[in-house]
C-alpha positions in Angstrom: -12.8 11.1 32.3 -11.7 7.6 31.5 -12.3 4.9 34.5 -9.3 2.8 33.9 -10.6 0.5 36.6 -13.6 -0.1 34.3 -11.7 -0.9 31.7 -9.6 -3.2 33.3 -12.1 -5.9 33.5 -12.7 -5.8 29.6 -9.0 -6.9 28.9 -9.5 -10.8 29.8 -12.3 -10.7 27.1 -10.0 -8.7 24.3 -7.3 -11.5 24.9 -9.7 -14.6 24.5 -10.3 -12.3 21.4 -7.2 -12.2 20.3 -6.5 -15.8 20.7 -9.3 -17.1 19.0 -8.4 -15.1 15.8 -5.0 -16.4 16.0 -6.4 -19.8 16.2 -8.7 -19.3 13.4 -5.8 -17.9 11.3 -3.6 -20.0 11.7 -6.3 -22.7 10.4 -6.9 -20.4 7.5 -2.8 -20.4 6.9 -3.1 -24.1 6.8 -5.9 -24.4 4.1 -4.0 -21.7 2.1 -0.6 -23.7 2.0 -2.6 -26.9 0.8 -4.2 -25.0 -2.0 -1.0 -23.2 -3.0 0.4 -26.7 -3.5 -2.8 -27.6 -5.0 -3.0 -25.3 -7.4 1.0 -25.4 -8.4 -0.2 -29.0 -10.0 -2.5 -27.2 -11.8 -1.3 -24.2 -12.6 -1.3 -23.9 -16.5 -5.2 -25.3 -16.7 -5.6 -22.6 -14.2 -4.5 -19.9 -16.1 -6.6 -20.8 -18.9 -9.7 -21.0 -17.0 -9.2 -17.5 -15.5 -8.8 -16.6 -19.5 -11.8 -17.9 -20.5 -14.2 -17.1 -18.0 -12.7 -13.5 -16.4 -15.5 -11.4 -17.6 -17.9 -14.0 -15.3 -16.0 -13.8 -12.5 -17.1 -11.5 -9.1 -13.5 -11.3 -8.3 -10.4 -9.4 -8.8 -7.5 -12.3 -10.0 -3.9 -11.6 -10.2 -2.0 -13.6 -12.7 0.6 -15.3 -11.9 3.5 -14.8 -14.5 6.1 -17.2 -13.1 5.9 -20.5 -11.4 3.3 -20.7 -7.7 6.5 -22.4 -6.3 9.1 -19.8 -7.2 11.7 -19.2 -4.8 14.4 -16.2 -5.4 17.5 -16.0 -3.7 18.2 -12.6 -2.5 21.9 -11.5 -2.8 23.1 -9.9 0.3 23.0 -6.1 0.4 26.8 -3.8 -0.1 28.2 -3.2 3.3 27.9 0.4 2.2 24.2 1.4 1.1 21.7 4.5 1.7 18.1 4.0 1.9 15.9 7.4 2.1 11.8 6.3 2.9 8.9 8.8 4.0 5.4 8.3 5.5 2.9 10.4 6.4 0.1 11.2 8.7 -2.7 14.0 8.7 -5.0 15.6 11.3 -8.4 15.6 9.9 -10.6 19.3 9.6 -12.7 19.9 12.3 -15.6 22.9 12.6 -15.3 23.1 16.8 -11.8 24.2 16.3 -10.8 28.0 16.3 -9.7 27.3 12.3 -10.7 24.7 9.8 -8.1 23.4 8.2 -6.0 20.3 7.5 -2.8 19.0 8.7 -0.6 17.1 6.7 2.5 15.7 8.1 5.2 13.6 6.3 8.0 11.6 8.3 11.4 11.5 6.6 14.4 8.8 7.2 17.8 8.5 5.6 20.3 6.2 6.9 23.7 5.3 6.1 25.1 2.0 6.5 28.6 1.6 6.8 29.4 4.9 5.8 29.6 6.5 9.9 26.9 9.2 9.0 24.8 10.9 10.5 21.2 9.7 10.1 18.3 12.1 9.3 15.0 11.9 11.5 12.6 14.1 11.1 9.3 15.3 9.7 7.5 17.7 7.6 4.5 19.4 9.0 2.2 21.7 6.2 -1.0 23.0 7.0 -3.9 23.7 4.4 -6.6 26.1 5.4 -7.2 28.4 1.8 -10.4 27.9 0.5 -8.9 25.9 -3.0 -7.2 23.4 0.0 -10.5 23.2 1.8 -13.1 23.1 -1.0 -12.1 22.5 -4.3 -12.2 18.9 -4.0 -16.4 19.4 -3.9 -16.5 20.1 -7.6 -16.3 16.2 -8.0 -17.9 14.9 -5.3 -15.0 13.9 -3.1 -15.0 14.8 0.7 -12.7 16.8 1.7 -11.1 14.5 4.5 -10.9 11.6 1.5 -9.0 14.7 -0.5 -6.9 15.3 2.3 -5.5 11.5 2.1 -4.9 12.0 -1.7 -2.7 14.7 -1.0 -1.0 13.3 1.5 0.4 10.3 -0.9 1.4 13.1 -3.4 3.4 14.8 -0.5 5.0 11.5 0.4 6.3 10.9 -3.1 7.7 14.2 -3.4 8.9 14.9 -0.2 10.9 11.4 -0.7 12.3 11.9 -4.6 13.7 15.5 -3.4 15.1 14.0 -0.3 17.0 11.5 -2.2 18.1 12.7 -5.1 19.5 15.9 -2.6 21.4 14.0 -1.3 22.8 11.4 -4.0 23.3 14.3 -6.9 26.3 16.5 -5.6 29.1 14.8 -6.1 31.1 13.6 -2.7 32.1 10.7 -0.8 29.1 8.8 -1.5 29.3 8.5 -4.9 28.7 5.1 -6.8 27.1 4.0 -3.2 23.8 1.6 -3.6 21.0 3.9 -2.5 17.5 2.7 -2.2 14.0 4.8 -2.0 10.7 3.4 0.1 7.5 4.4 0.6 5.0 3.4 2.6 2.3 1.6 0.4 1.6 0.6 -2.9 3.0 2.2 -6.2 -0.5 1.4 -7.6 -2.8 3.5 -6.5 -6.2 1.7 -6.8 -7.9 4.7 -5.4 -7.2 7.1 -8.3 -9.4 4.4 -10.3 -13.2 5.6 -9.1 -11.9 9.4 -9.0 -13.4 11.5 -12.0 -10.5 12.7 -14.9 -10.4 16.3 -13.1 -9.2 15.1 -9.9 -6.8 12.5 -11.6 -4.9 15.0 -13.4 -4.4 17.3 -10.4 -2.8 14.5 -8.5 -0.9 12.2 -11.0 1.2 15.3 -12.5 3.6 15.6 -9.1 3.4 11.7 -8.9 5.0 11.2 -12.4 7.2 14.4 -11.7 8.7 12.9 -8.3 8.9 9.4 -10.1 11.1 11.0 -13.0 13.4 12.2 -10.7 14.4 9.5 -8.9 14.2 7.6 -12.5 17.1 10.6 -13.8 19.3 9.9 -10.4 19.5 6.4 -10.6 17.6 5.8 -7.3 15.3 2.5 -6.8 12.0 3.4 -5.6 9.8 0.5 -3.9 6.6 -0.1 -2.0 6.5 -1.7 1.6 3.7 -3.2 2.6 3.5 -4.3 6.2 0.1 -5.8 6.3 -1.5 -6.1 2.5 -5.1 -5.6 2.2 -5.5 -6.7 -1.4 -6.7 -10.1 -2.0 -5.9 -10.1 -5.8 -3.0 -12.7 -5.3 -4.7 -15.4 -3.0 -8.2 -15.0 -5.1 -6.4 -17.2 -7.8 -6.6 -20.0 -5.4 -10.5 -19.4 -5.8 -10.1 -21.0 -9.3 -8.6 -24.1 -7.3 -12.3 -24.4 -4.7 -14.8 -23.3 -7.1 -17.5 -26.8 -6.9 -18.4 -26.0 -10.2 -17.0 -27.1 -13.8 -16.6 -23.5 -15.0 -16.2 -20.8 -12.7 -19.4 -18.9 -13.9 -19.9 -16.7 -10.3 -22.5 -14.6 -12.2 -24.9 -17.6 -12.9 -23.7 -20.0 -10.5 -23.1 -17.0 -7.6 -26.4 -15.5 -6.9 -26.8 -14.6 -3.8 -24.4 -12.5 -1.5 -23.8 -16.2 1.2 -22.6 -18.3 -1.9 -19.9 -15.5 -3.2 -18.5 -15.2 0.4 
Protein backbone atom coordinates (compact mmCIF):
# COMPACT_ATOMS: atom_id res chain seq x y z
CA UNK A 1 0.00 0.00 0.00
CA UNK A 2 1.34 3.36 -0.84
CA UNK A 3 1.67 5.85 2.40
CA UNK A 4 0.83 9.12 0.75
CA UNK A 5 1.60 10.76 4.03
CA UNK A 6 5.16 9.51 3.54
CA UNK A 7 5.48 10.67 0.47
CA UNK A 8 4.34 13.97 1.18
CA UNK A 9 7.32 15.07 2.85
CA UNK A 10 9.61 14.11 -0.31
CA UNK A 11 7.85 16.76 -2.49
CA UNK A 12 9.66 20.00 -0.93
CA UNK A 13 12.92 18.15 -1.97
CA UNK A 14 11.62 17.21 -5.78
CA UNK A 15 10.74 21.01 -6.21
CA UNK A 16 14.22 22.42 -4.96
CA UNK A 17 15.03 19.70 -7.70
CA UNK A 18 13.28 20.97 -10.13
CA UNK A 19 14.30 24.45 -9.65
CA UNK A 20 17.81 23.92 -9.65
CA UNK A 21 17.72 22.22 -13.03
CA UNK A 22 15.83 24.97 -14.41
CA UNK A 23 18.35 27.31 -13.12
CA UNK A 24 21.17 25.28 -14.48
CA UNK A 25 19.34 25.30 -17.89
CA UNK A 26 18.64 28.21 -18.28
CA UNK A 27 22.49 28.97 -17.80
CA UNK A 28 23.17 26.28 -20.30
CA UNK A 29 20.52 28.19 -22.87
CA UNK A 30 22.67 31.22 -22.31
CA UNK A 31 26.08 29.68 -23.28
CA UNK A 32 24.30 28.10 -26.21
CA UNK A 33 22.89 31.45 -27.67
CA UNK A 34 26.56 33.01 -27.37
CA UNK A 35 28.07 30.12 -29.22
CA UNK A 36 25.32 30.09 -31.93
CA UNK A 37 26.28 33.64 -32.62
CA UNK A 38 29.78 32.60 -32.17
CA UNK A 39 29.95 30.27 -34.53
CA UNK A 40 27.54 32.17 -37.24
CA UNK A 41 31.02 34.40 -37.58
CA UNK A 42 32.64 31.47 -38.27
CA UNK A 43 30.62 29.32 -39.92
CA UNK A 44 32.37 28.50 -43.39
CA UNK A 45 35.95 27.76 -41.45
CA UNK A 46 33.72 25.61 -39.42
CA UNK A 47 32.44 23.57 -41.99
CA UNK A 48 35.86 22.91 -43.30
CA UNK A 49 37.20 21.81 -40.14
CA UNK A 50 34.40 19.34 -39.50
CA UNK A 51 35.59 18.13 -43.33
CA UNK A 52 38.88 17.66 -42.60
CA UNK A 53 39.11 16.12 -39.33
CA UNK A 54 35.39 14.06 -39.09
CA UNK A 55 36.94 10.70 -39.07
CA UNK A 56 38.90 12.05 -35.61
CA UNK A 57 36.09 13.17 -34.09
CA UNK A 58 34.12 11.20 -30.92
CA UNK A 59 31.01 12.94 -32.05
CA UNK A 60 28.10 12.72 -34.19
CA UNK A 61 27.97 16.42 -36.21
CA UNK A 62 25.12 17.56 -38.24
CA UNK A 63 25.89 19.87 -41.11
CA UNK A 64 24.53 22.69 -41.44
CA UNK A 65 23.41 23.33 -45.10
CA UNK A 66 22.01 26.87 -44.86
CA UNK A 67 22.97 29.86 -42.91
CA UNK A 68 23.21 29.33 -38.42
CA UNK A 69 21.04 32.57 -38.51
CA UNK A 70 18.36 31.49 -40.86
CA UNK A 71 14.96 32.59 -40.12
CA UNK A 72 11.82 31.30 -42.29
CA UNK A 73 8.65 32.84 -42.40
CA UNK A 74 5.90 30.45 -42.08
CA UNK A 75 2.78 31.28 -44.27
CA UNK A 76 -0.35 30.99 -42.38
CA UNK A 77 -2.22 27.63 -42.80
CA UNK A 78 -5.84 27.52 -45.26
CA UNK A 79 -8.70 28.14 -43.12
CA UNK A 80 -9.85 24.79 -44.36
CA UNK A 81 -7.11 21.93 -43.67
CA UNK A 82 -7.15 18.16 -42.33
CA UNK A 83 -4.39 16.77 -40.33
CA UNK A 84 -4.53 12.85 -39.57
CA UNK A 85 -1.42 11.86 -36.81
CA UNK A 86 -1.06 8.46 -34.76
CA UNK A 87 1.01 7.39 -31.67
CA UNK A 88 1.31 4.51 -29.96
CA UNK A 89 1.90 2.77 -26.75
CA UNK A 90 2.51 -0.98 -25.75
CA UNK A 91 2.16 -3.13 -22.56
CA UNK A 92 5.35 -4.99 -22.12
CA UNK A 93 5.18 -9.32 -21.75
CA UNK A 94 5.10 -10.48 -18.58
CA UNK A 95 5.65 -14.43 -17.26
CA UNK A 96 3.26 -13.83 -13.83
CA UNK A 97 0.39 -13.14 -16.03
CA UNK A 98 -2.18 -15.88 -17.01
CA UNK A 99 -0.76 -15.29 -20.91
CA UNK A 100 2.47 -14.01 -22.25
CA UNK A 101 1.98 -11.83 -24.79
CA UNK A 102 2.33 -8.19 -25.96
CA UNK A 103 0.06 -5.33 -26.31
CA UNK A 104 0.44 -2.90 -28.84
CA UNK A 105 -1.84 0.01 -28.95
CA UNK A 106 -1.88 2.89 -31.52
CA UNK A 107 -3.87 6.24 -30.92
CA UNK A 108 -5.47 7.80 -34.04
CA UNK A 109 -6.60 11.59 -34.57
CA UNK A 110 -8.12 13.35 -37.63
CA UNK A 111 -9.41 16.75 -37.34
CA UNK A 112 -11.04 19.06 -39.64
CA UNK A 113 -10.62 22.58 -39.49
CA UNK A 114 -13.09 24.76 -40.82
CA UNK A 115 -14.89 22.14 -42.61
CA UNK A 116 -17.77 21.45 -39.28
CA UNK A 117 -16.77 17.69 -39.11
CA UNK A 118 -16.80 15.41 -37.01
CA UNK A 119 -13.28 14.63 -35.48
CA UNK A 120 -12.07 11.07 -35.11
CA UNK A 121 -10.63 9.94 -31.59
CA UNK A 122 -9.80 6.76 -31.07
CA UNK A 123 -7.32 3.95 -30.79
CA UNK A 124 -6.19 0.68 -32.09
CA UNK A 125 -5.52 -2.08 -29.66
CA UNK A 126 -3.62 -5.58 -31.24
CA UNK A 127 -2.38 -8.13 -29.12
CA UNK A 128 0.61 -10.56 -30.16
CA UNK A 129 0.90 -13.81 -28.23
CA UNK A 130 1.91 -16.63 -31.33
CA UNK A 131 5.09 -17.90 -30.86
CA UNK A 132 6.69 -15.98 -34.42
CA UNK A 133 5.24 -12.57 -32.29
CA UNK A 134 6.92 -13.71 -29.10
CA UNK A 135 10.20 -15.40 -30.26
CA UNK A 136 11.35 -14.88 -33.55
CA UNK A 137 13.03 -11.79 -32.77
CA UNK A 138 15.77 -14.27 -30.69
CA UNK A 139 17.27 -15.46 -33.92
CA UNK A 140 19.27 -12.02 -33.95
CA UNK A 141 19.73 -11.32 -30.68
CA UNK A 142 17.13 -8.75 -30.01
CA UNK A 143 14.83 -8.92 -26.83
CA UNK A 144 11.74 -9.33 -27.34
CA UNK A 145 10.32 -6.17 -25.39
CA UNK A 146 13.07 -4.04 -27.73
CA UNK A 147 11.13 -6.02 -30.74
CA UNK A 148 8.01 -5.12 -29.37
CA UNK A 149 8.94 -1.22 -29.76
CA UNK A 150 10.04 -1.91 -33.40
CA UNK A 151 6.83 -3.08 -34.22
CA UNK A 152 5.05 -0.65 -32.74
CA UNK A 153 6.67 2.33 -35.05
CA UNK A 154 5.78 0.04 -38.07
CA UNK A 155 2.05 -0.07 -36.77
CA UNK A 156 2.15 3.67 -36.29
CA UNK A 157 3.14 4.33 -39.88
CA UNK A 158 0.66 2.16 -41.29
CA UNK A 159 -2.06 2.57 -39.18
CA UNK A 160 -1.54 6.51 -40.10
CA UNK A 161 -0.97 6.22 -44.21
CA UNK A 162 -4.36 3.98 -44.30
CA UNK A 163 -6.07 6.40 -42.13
CA UNK A 164 -5.31 9.19 -44.30
CA UNK A 165 -5.37 8.27 -47.52
CA UNK A 166 -9.17 6.59 -46.50
CA UNK A 167 -10.20 9.38 -45.99
CA UNK A 168 -8.68 11.89 -48.69
CA UNK A 169 -9.07 9.21 -51.78
CA UNK A 170 -12.92 8.96 -52.38
CA UNK A 171 -13.87 11.73 -54.00
CA UNK A 172 -16.32 14.27 -51.83
CA UNK A 173 -16.56 17.57 -50.32
CA UNK A 174 -13.07 17.61 -49.18
CA UNK A 175 -11.47 17.42 -52.27
CA UNK A 176 -8.46 19.79 -53.23
CA UNK A 177 -8.50 20.45 -49.17
CA UNK A 178 -4.68 20.87 -47.61
CA UNK A 179 -4.30 17.63 -45.58
CA UNK A 180 -1.33 16.99 -43.42
CA UNK A 181 0.09 13.50 -41.83
CA UNK A 182 2.21 13.36 -38.29
CA UNK A 183 3.73 11.08 -36.41
CA UNK A 184 5.15 10.94 -33.37
CA UNK A 185 9.00 10.89 -33.70
CA UNK A 186 11.58 10.89 -36.16
CA UNK A 187 11.33 9.69 -39.82
CA UNK A 188 14.98 8.52 -39.33
CA UNK A 189 15.03 5.73 -37.55
CA UNK A 190 18.60 5.58 -35.86
CA UNK A 191 17.66 2.38 -34.28
CA UNK A 192 17.30 0.27 -37.38
CA UNK A 193 21.18 1.14 -37.74
CA UNK A 194 22.77 -1.53 -35.02
CA UNK A 195 19.91 -4.15 -36.03
CA UNK A 196 21.39 -7.18 -38.19
CA UNK A 197 20.09 -7.18 -42.20
CA UNK A 198 17.40 -9.95 -41.20
CA UNK A 199 15.56 -7.88 -38.84
CA UNK A 200 15.95 -4.74 -41.15
CA UNK A 201 14.16 -6.16 -43.97
CA UNK A 202 11.27 -7.47 -41.85
CA UNK A 203 10.57 -4.02 -40.68
CA UNK A 204 11.48 -1.47 -43.46
CA UNK A 205 9.14 -3.25 -46.14
CA UNK A 206 5.66 -1.94 -44.42
CA UNK A 207 7.66 1.39 -43.66
CA UNK A 208 8.40 2.14 -47.40
CA UNK A 209 4.85 0.55 -48.22
CA UNK A 210 2.91 3.02 -45.84
CA UNK A 211 5.37 5.88 -46.98
CA UNK A 212 4.39 5.14 -50.78
CA UNK A 213 0.95 5.59 -50.07
CA UNK A 214 0.76 8.72 -48.67
CA UNK A 215 3.49 9.66 -51.41
CA UNK A 216 0.59 8.33 -54.29
CA UNK A 217 -2.33 10.52 -52.38
CA UNK A 218 -0.63 13.55 -52.13
CA UNK A 219 -0.48 13.68 -48.37
CA UNK A 220 2.60 15.47 -46.39
CA UNK A 221 3.99 13.20 -43.84
CA UNK A 222 6.20 14.91 -40.97
CA UNK A 223 7.84 14.09 -37.71
CA UNK A 224 7.01 16.01 -34.28
CA UNK A 225 9.31 16.01 -31.90
CA UNK A 226 8.29 17.39 -28.49
CA UNK A 227 11.49 16.97 -26.62
CA UNK A 228 14.57 15.89 -29.08
CA UNK A 229 17.10 13.65 -27.66
CA UNK A 230 19.63 13.94 -30.48
CA UNK A 231 22.51 16.17 -29.97
CA UNK A 232 23.67 15.96 -33.63
CA UNK A 233 22.70 19.71 -34.23
CA UNK A 234 24.18 21.50 -31.16
CA UNK A 235 27.50 19.21 -31.31
CA UNK A 236 28.53 21.57 -34.25
CA UNK A 237 28.97 24.17 -31.66
CA UNK A 238 31.68 21.70 -30.28
CA UNK A 239 33.82 22.84 -33.24
CA UNK A 240 33.30 26.44 -31.88
CA UNK A 241 34.90 25.27 -27.80
CA UNK A 242 37.32 22.79 -28.76
CA UNK A 243 40.92 24.49 -26.86
CA UNK A 244 42.82 22.84 -29.37
CA UNK A 245 44.03 23.96 -33.08
CA UNK A 246 42.49 20.85 -34.73
CA UNK A 247 39.77 19.14 -33.29
CA UNK A 248 41.75 15.71 -33.03
CA UNK A 249 39.32 14.08 -29.93
CA UNK A 250 41.07 10.76 -30.58
CA UNK A 251 44.61 12.11 -29.71
CA UNK A 252 43.76 15.02 -27.88
CA UNK A 253 40.45 13.19 -26.00
CA UNK A 254 41.79 10.42 -24.05
CA UNK A 255 40.14 9.91 -21.22
CA UNK A 256 36.28 9.64 -20.73
CA UNK A 257 36.38 13.41 -18.17
CA UNK A 258 38.10 15.38 -21.17
CA UNK A 259 35.34 14.13 -23.95
CA UNK A 260 32.39 15.10 -21.53
Amino acid sequence: MLDLAKLAGQLPQISQHLSAEAQASNQRLIRAKSLLEQAQNRQQELLEIQQLWRDRLIFNVATPTEPLDTHININLVPNQHSVFATDGSQISPSHHEVAYCYLINVGRVMLHYGQSLHPLLDSLPEIFYKPEDLYACKQWGIRTEEWMGYRRTVSEVQILAEMACRWVNPPGSHQGIPNLAMVDGYLIYWFLEGLPTEAREHLLPPIFTAWEQLRETGIPFMGYLSASRSNEASNFLRLETCPYEHPDCTTHCSNSQERL
